[in-house]
ROBA-856622 format. One record per residue: x, y, z of N, C-alpha, C in turn; residue number from 1; chain. Coordinates in steps of 0.001 Angstrom, whole numbers, plus 500000, padded with zeros to 6 digits. Layout:
<sites>
{site {X, Y, Z}, {X, Y, Z}, {X, Y, Z}, NUM, A}
...
</sites>
This chain:
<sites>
{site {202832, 485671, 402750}, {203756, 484747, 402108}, {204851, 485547, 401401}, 1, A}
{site {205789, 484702, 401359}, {207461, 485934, 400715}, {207940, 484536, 399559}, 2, A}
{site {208185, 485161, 398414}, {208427, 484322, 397592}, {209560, 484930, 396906}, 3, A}
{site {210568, 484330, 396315}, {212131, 484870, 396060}, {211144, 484777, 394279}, 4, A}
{site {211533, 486435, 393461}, {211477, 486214, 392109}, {212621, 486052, 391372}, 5, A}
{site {212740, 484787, 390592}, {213526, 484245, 390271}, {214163, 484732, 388764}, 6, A}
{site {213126, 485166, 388133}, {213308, 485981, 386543}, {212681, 487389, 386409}, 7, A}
{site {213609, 488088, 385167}, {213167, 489447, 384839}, {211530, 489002, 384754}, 8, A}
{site {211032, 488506, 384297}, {209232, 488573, 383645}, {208703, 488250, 385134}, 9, A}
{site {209088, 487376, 386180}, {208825, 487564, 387516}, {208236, 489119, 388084}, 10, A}
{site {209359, 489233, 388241}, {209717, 490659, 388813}, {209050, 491499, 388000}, 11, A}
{site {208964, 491784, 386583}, {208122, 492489, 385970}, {206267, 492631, 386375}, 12, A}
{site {206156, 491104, 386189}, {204509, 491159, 386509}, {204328, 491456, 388157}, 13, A}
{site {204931, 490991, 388895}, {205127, 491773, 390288}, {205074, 493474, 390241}, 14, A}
{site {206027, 494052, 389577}, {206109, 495293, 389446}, {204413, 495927, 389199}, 15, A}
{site {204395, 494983, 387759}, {202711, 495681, 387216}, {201771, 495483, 387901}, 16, A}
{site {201913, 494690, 388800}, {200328, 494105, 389911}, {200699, 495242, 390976}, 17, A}
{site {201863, 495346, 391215}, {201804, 497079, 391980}, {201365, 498557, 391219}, 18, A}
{site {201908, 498236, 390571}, {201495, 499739, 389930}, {202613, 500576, 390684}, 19, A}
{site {203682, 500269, 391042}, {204709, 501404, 391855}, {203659, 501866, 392749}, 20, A}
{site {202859, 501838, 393125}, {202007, 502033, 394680}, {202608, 502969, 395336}, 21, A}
{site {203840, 502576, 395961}, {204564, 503170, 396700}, {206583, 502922, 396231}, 22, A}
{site {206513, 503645, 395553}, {208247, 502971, 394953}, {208637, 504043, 396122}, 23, A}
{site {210094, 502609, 396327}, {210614, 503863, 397332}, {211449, 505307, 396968}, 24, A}
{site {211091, 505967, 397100}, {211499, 507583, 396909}, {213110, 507232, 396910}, 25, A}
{site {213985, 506362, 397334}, {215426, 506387, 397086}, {215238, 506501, 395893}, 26, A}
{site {214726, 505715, 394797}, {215100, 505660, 393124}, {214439, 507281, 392957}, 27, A}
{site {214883, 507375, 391650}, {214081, 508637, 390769}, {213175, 508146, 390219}, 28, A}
{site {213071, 507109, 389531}, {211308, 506894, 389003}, {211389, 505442, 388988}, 29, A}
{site {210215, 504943, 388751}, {210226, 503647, 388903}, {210761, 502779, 388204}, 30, A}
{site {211295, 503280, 386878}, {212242, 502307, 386132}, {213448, 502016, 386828}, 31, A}
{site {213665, 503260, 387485}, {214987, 503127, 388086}, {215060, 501851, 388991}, 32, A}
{site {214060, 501806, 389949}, {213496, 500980, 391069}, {213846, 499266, 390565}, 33, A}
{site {213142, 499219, 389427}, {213060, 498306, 388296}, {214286, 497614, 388069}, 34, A}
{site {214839, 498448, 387674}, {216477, 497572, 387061}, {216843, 497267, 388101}, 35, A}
{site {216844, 497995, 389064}, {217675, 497847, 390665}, {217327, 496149, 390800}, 36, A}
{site {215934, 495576, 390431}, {215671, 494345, 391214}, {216280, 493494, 390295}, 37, A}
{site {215885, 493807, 388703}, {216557, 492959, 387695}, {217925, 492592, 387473}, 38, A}
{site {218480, 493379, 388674}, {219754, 493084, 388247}, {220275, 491591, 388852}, 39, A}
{site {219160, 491610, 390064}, {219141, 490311, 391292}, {219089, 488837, 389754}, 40, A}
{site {218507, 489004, 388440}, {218415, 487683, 387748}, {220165, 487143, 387523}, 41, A}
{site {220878, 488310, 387129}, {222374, 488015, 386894}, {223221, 487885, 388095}, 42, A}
{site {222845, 488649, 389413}, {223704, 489119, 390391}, {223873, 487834, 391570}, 43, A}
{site {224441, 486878, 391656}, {223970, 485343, 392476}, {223803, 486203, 394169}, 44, A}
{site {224487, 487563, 394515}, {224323, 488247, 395938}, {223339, 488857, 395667}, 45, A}
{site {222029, 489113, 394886}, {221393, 490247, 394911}, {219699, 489236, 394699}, 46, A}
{site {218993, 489433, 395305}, {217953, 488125, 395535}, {216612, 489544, 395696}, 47, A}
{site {215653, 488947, 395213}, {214444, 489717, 395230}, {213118, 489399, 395480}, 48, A}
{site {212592, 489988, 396357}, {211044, 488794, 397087}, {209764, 489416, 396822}, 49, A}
{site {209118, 488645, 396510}, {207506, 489139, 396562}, {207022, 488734, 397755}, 50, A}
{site {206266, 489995, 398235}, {205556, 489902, 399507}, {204075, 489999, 398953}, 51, A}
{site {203463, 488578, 399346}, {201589, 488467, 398790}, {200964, 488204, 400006}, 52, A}
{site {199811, 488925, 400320}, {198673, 488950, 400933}, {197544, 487813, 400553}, 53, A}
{site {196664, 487261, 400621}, {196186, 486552, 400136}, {196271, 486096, 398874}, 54, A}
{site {197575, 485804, 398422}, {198335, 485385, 396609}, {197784, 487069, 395984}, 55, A}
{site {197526, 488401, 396737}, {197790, 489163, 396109}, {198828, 489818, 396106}, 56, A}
{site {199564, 490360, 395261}, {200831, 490937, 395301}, {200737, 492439, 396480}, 57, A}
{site {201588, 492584, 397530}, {201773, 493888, 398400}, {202985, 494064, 398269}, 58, A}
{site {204491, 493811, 397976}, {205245, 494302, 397642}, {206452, 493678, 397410}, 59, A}
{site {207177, 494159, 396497}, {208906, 493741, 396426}, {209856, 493956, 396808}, 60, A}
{site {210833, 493338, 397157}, {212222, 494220, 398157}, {213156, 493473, 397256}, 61, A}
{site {214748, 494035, 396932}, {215517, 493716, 396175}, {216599, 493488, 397334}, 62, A}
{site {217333, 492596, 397570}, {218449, 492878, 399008}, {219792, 492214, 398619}, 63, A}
{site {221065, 493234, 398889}, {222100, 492377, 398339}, {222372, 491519, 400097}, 64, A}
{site {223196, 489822, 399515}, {223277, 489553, 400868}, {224196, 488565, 400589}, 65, A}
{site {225019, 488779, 401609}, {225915, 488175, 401792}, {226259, 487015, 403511}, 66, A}
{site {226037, 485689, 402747}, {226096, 484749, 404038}, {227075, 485015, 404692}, 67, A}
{site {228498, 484757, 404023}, {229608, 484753, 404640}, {229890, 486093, 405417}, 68, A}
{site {229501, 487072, 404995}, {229784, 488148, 406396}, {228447, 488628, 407007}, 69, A}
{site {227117, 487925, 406725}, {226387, 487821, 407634}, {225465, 489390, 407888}, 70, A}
{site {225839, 489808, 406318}, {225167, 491445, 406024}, {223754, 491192, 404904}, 71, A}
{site {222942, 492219, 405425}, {222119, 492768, 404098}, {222395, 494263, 403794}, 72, A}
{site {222024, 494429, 402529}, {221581, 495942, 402281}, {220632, 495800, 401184}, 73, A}
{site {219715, 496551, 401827}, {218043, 496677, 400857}, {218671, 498167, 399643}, 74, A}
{site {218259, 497230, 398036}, {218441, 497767, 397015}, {217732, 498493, 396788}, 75, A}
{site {216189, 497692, 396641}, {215582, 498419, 395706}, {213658, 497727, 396222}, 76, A}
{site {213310, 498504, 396396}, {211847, 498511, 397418}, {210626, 499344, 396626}, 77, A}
{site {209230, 498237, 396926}, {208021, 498775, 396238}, {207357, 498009, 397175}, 78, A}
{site {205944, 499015, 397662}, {205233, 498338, 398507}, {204292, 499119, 398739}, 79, A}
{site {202611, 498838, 398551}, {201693, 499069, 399286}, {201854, 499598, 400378}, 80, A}
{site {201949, 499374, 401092}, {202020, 499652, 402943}, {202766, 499576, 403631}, 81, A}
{site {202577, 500074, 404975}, {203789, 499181, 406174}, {203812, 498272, 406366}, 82, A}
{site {202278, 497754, 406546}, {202089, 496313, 406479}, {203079, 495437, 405970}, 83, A}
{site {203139, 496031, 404407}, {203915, 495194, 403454}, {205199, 495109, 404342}, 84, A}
{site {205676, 496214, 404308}, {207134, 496097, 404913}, {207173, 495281, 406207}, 85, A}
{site {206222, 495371, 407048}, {206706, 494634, 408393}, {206509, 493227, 408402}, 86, A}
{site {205583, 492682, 407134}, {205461, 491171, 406878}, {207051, 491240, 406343}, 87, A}
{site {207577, 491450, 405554}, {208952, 491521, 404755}, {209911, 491548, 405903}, 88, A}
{site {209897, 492503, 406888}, {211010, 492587, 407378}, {210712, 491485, 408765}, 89, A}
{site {209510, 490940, 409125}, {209297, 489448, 409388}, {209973, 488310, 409335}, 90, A}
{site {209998, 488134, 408311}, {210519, 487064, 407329}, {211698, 487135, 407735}, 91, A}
{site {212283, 488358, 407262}, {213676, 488066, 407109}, {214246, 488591, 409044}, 92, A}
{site {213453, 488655, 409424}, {213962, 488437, 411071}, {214130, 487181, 411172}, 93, A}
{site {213287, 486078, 411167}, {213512, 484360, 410842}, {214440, 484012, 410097}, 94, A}
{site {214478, 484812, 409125}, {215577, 483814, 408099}, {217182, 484235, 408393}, 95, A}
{site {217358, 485586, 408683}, {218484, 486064, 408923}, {219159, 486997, 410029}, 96, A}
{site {218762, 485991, 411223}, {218710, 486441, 412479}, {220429, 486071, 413107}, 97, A}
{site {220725, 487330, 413496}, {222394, 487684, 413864}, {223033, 487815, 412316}, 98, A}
{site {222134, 488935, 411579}, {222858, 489823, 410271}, {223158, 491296, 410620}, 99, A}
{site {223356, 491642, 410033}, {223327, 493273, 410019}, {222861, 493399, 408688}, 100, A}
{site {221637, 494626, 408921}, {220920, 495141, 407288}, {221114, 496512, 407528}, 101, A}
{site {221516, 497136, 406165}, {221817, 498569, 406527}, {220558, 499144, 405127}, 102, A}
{site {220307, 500065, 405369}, {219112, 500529, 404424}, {218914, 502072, 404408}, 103, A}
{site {218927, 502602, 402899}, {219405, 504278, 402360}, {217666, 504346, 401750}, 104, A}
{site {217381, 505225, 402148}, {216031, 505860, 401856}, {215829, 507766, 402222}, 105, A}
{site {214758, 508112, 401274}, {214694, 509400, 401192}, {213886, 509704, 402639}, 106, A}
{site {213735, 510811, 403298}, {213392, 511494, 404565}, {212158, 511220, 404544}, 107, A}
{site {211301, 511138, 403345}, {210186, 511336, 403095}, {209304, 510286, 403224}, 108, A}
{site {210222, 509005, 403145}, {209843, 507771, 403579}, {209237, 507538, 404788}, 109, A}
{site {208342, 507571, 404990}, {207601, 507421, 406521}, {207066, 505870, 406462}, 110, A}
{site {206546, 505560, 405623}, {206058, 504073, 406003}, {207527, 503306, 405901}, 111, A}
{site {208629, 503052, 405332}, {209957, 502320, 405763}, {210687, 503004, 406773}, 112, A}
{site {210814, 503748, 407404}, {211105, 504370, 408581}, {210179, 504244, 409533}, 113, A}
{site {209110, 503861, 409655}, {208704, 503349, 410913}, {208554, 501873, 410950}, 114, A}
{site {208712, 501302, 409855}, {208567, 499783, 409750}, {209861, 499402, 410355}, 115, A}
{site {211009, 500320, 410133}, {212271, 499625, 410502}, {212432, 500235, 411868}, 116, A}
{site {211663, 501305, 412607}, {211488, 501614, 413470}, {210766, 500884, 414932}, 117, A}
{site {210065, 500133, 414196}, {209205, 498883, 414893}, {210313, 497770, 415169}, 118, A}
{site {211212, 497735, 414260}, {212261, 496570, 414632}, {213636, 496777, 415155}, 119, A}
{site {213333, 498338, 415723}, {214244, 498444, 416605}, {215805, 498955, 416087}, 120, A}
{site {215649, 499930, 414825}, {216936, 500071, 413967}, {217505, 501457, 414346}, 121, A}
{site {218489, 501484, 414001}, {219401, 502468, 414590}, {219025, 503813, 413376}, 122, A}
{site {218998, 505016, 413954}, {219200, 506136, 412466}, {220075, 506785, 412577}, 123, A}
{site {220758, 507320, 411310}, {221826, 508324, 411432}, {221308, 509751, 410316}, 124, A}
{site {222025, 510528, 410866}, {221821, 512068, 410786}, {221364, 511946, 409065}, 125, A}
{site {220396, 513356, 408819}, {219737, 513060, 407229}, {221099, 513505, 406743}, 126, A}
{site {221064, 513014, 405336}, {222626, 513476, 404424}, {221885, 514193, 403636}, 127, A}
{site {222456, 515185, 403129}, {222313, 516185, 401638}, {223186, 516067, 400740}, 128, A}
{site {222770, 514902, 399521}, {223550, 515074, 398550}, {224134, 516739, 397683}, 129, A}
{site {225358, 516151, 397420}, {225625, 517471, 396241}, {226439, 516605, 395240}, 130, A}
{site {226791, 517448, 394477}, {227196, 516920, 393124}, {228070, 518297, 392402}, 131, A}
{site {229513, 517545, 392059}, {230554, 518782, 391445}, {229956, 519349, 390396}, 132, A}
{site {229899, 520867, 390570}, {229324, 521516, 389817}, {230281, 522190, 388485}, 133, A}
{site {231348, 522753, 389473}, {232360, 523535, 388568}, {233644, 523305, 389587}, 134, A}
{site {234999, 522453, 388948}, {235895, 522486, 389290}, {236848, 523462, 389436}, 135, A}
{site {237469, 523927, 390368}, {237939, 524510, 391080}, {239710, 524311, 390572}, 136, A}
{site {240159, 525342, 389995}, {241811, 525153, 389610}, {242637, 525294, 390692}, 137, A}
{site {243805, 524467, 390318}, {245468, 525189, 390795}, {245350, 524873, 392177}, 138, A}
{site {244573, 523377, 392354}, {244120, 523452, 393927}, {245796, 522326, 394526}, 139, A}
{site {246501, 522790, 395515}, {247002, 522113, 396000}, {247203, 521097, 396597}, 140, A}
{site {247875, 519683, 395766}, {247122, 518624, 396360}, {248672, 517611, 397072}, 141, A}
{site {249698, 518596, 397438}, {250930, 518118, 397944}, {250784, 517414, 399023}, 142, A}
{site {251266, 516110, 398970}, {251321, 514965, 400363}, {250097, 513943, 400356}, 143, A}
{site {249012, 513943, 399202}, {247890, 512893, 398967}, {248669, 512024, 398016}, 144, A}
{site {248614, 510627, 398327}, {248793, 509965, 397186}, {247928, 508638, 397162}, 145, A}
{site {247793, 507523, 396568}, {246620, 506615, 396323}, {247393, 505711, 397196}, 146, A}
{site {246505, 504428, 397773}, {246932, 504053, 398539}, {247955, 503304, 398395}, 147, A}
{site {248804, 502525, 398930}, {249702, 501745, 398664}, {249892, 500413, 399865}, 148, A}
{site {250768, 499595, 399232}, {250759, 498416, 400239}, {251682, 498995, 401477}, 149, A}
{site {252636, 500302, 400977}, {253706, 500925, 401928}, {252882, 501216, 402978}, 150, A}
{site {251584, 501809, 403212}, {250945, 502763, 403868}, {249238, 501864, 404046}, 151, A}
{site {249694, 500233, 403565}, {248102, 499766, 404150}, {248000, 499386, 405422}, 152, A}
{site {248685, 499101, 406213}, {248343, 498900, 407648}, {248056, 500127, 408425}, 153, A}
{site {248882, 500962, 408130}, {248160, 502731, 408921}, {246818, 502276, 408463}, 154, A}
{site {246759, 502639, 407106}, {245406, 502960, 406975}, {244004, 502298, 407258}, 155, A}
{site {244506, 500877, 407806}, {243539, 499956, 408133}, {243047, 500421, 409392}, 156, A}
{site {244040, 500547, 410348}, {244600, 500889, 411404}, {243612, 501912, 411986}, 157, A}
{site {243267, 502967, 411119}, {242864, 504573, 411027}, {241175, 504220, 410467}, 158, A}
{site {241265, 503385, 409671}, {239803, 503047, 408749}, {238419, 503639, 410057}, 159, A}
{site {237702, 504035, 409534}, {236309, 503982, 410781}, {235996, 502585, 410705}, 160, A}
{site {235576, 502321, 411457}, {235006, 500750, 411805}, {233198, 500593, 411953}, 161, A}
{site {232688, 501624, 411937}, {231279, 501622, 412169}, {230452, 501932, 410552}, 162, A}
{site {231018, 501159, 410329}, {230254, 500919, 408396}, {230504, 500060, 407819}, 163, A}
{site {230132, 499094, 407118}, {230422, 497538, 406166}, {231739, 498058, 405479}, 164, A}
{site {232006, 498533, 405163}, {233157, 499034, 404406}, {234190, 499565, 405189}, 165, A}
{site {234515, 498448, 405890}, {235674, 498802, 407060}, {237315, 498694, 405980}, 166, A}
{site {238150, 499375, 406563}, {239541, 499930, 405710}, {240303, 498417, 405091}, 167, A}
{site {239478, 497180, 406140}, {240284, 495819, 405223}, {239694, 495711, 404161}, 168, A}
{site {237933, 495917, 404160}, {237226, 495618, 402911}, {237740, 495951, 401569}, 169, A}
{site {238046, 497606, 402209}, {238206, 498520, 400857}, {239512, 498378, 399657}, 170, A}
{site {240628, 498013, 401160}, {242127, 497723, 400334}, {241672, 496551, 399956}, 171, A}
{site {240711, 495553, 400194}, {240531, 494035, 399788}, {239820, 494188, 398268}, 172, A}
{site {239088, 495276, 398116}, {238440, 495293, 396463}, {238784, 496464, 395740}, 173, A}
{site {240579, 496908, 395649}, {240716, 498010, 394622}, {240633, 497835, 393440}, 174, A}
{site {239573, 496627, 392715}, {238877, 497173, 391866}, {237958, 497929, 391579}, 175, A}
{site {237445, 498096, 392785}, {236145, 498851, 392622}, {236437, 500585, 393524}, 176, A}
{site {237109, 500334, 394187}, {237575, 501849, 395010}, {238771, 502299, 394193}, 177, A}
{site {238611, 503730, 394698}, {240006, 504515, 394667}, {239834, 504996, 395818}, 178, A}
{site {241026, 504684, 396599}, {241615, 505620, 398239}, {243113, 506322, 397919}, 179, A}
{site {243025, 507353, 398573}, {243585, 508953, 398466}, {244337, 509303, 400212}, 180, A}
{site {245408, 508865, 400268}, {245822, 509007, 401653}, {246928, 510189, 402073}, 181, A}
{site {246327, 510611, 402698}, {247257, 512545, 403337}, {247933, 511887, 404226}, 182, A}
{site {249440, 512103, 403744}, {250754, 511200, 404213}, {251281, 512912, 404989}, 183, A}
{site {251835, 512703, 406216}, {252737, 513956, 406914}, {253696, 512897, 407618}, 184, A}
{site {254871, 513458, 407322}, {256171, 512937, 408220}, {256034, 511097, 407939}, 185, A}
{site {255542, 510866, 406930}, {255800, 509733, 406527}, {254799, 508710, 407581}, 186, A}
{site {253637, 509619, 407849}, {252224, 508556, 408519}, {250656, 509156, 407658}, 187, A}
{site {250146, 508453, 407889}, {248885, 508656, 407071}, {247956, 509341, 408337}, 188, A}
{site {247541, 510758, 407719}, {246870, 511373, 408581}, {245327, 511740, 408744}, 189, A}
{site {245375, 510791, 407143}, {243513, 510956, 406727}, {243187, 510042, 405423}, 190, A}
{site {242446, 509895, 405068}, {241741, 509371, 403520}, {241034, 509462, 403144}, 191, A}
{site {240524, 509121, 401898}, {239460, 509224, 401258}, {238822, 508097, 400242}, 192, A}
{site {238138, 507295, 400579}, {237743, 506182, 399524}, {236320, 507100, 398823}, 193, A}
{site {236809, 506702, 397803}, {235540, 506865, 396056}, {235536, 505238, 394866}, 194, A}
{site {234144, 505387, 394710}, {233521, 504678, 393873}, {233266, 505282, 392789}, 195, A}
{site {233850, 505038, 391505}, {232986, 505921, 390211}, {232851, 507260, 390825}, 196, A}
{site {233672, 507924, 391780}, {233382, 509570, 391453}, {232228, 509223, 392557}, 197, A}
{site {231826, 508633, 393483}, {231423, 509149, 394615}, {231781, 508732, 395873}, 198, A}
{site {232256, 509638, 396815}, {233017, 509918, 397817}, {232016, 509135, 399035}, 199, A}
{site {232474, 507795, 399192}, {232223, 506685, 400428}, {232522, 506957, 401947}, 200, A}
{site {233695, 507921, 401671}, {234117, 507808, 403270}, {235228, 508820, 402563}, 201, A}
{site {235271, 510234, 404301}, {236596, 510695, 404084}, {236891, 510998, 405356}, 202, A}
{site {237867, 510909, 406369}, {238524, 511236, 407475}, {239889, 512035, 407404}, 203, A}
{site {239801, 513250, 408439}, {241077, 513650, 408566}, {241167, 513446, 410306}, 204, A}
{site {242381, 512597, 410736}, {243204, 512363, 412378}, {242079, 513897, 413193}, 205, A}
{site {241235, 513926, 413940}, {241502, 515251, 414751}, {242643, 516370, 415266}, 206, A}
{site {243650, 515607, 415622}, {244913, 516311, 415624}, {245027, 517241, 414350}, 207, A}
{site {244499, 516599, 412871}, {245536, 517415, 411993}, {244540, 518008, 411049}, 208, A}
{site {243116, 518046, 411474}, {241847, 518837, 411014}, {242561, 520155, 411297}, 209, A}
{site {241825, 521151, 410057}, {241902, 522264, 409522}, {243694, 522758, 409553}, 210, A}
{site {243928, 521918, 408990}, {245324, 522075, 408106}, {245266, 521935, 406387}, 211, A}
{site {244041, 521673, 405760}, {243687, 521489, 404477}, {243679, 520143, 404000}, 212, A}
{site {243700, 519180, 405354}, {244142, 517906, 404093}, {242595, 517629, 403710}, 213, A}
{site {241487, 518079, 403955}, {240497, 517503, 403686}, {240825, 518166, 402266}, 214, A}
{site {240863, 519397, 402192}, {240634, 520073, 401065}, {241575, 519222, 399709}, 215, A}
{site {242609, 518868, 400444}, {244051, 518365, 399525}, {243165, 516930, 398754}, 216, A}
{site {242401, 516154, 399828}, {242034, 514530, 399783}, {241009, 515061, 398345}, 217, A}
{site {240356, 516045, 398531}, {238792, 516046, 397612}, {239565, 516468, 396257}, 218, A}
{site {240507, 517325, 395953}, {241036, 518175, 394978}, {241592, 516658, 394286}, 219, A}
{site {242464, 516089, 395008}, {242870, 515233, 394366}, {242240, 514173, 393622}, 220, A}
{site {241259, 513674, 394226}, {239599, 512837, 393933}, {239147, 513555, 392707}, 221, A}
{site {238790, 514905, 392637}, {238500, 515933, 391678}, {238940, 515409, 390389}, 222, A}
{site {240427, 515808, 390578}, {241395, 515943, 389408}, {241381, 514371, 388502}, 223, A}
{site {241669, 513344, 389489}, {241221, 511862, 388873}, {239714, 511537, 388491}, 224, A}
{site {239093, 512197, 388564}, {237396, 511966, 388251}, {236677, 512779, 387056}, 225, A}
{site {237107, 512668, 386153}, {236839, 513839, 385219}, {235437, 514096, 384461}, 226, A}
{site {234944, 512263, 384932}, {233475, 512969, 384634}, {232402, 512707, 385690}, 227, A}
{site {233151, 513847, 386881}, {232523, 514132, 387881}, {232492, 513834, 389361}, 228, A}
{site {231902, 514128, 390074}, {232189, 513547, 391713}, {230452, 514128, 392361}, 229, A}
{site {229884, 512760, 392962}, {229022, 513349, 394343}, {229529, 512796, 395513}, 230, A}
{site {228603, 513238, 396251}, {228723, 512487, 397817}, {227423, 513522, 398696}, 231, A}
{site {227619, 512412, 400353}, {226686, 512441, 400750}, {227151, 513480, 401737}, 232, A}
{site {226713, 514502, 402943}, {226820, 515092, 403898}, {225769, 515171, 404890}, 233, A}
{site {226205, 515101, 405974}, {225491, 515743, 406959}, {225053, 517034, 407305}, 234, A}
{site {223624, 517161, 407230}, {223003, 518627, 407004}, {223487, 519410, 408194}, 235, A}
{site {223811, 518841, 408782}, {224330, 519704, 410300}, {225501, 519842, 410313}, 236, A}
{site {226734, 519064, 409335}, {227807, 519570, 409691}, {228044, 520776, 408476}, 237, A}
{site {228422, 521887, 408992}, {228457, 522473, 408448}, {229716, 523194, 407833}, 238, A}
{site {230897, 522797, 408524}, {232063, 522745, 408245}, {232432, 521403, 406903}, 239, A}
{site {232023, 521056, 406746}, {231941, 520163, 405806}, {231139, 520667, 404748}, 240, A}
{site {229885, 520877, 404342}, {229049, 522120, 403822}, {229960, 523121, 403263}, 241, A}
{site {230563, 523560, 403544}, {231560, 524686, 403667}, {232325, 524565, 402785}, 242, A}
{site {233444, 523279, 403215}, {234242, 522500, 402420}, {233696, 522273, 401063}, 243, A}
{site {232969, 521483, 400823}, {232374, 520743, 399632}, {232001, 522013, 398836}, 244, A}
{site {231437, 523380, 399214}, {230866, 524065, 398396}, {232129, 524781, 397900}, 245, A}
{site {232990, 524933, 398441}, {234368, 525738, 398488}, {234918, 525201, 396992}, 246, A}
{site {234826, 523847, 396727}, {235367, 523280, 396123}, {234482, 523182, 394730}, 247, A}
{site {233521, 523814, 394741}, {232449, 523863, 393409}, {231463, 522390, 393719}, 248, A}
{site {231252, 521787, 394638}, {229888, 520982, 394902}, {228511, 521577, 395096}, 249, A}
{site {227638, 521541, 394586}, {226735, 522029, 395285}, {225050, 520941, 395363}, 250, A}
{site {223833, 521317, 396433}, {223274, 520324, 396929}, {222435, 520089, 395557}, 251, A}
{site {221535, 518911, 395980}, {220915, 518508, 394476}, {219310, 518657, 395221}, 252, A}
{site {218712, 518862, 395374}, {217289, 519322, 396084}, {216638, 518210, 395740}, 253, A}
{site {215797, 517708, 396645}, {215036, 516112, 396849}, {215594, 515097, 397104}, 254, A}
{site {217309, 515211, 397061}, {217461, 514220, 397027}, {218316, 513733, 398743}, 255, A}
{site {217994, 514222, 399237}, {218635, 513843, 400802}, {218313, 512442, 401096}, 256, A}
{site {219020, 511626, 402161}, {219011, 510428, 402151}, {218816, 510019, 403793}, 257, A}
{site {218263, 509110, 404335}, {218604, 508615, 406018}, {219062, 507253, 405646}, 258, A}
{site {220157, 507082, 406431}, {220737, 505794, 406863}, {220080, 504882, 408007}, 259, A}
{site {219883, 503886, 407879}, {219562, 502912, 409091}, {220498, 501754, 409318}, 260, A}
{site {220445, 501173, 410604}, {221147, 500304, 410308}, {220273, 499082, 411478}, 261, A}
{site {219969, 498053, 410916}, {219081, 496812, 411691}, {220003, 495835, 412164}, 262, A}
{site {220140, 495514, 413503}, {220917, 494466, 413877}, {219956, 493406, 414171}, 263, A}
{site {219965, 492011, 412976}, {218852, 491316, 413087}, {218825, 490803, 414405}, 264, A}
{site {218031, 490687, 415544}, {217645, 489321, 416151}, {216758, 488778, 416848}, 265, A}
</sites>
């Protein structure tokens, strides 16, 4: 049975009938895990379910979701078993069939990586967080500037398209982003969207890779972020690795991440 918890004291005694069992390794400790779901009492997109076994509690999932574009993304997860998870991700095959759910978990996760593996989900390469360590002076940041309405159709234009946060989304909520666009000859040749100082997405054109604009896009991000910058990488690219460390980032150990992505149906 899957039951939506409707209040903090919900979700609390849920929490305590687990005992964090299994919190998912994305949070750092289980408080963290915790608020993640509580936030679902204020948040009207952010909804949180108890998964019970015979009216005993096996686990909670926190999921932001959105009808109108027909997405999930799993917040914040505690669960006994796979079991738990594959009754959970059950459910919501019935309930929200032709969604897309995208879901960030640590490597280490083996019982939610094969649960979402059973339902047929896509993976992408492990990321290695880092986090600015020591900023880097006098870095040249000529031809980046923030985005503008002059330069939003390039950049829509250019946006990657294979992530919820496609280039209309982002110019659609600059309250919450800052984008950083490497302008040459008066076209946009790359960008960079950040949240609070962490780096969402950055592209430079292939044509105009290793000319520095990556370096130009991050310096500039840098300089506006003063208390601080992470982001995610691919352990294999290593030209990127390179980059990021160049610039005073360096990795944060445990904390690597896998992406999935579930196309419900």
């Amino acid at each position: 049975m899957i039951r939506e918890l409707m209040s903090k004291q919900a979700i609390e005694t849920q929490l305590a009938a687990l005992g964090f069992a299994c919190a998912d390794p994305a949070f750092s400790t289980s408080d963290d895990a915790a608020a993640r779901m509580q936030i679902s009492v204020k948040d009207p997109h952010i909804h949180t379910f108890g998964v019970y076994e015979d009216d005993a509690p096996s686990a909670a999932f926190a999921f932001l979701i959105s009808e109108a574009e027909r997405y999930l993304e799993l917040i914040a997860a505690v669960y006994a078993s796979g079991g738990a998870c594959d009754r959970m991700f059950d459910w919501v095959r019935e309930r929200y069939a032709g969604f897309r759910a995208d879901f960030v978990f640590r490597p280490e996760n083996v019982l939610l990586r094969e649960a979402l593996r059973r339902k047929g989900a896509t993976f992408y390469p492990e990321q290695q967080r880092m986090t600015l360590a020591a900023k880097k002076p006098g870095i040249d940041t000529f031809g980046v500037e923030p985005l503008s309405e002059r330069f939003r159709e390039q950049y829509i234009a250019m946006h990657d398209l294979d992530c919820y946060w496609t280039g209309e989304r982002v110019a659609a909520a600059l309250d919450r982003f800052r984008v950083y666009l490497a302008i040459q000859n008066d076209r946009v040749v790359g960008y960079l969207d950040t949240v609070d100082g962490y780096v969402e997405d950055i592209l430079v054109q292939k044509e105009h890779r290793n000319r520095g604009w990556g370096r130009k896009l991050l310096a500039c991000a840098i300089a506006e972020n003063p208390d601080g910058m992470s982001l995610e990488v691919d352990i294999e690219n290593l030209p990127a690795c390179a980059l990021y460390t160049s610039l005073g980032f360096q990795p944060v150990p445990g904390e690597n991440t896998v992406t999935a992505t579930w196309e419900i149906s």
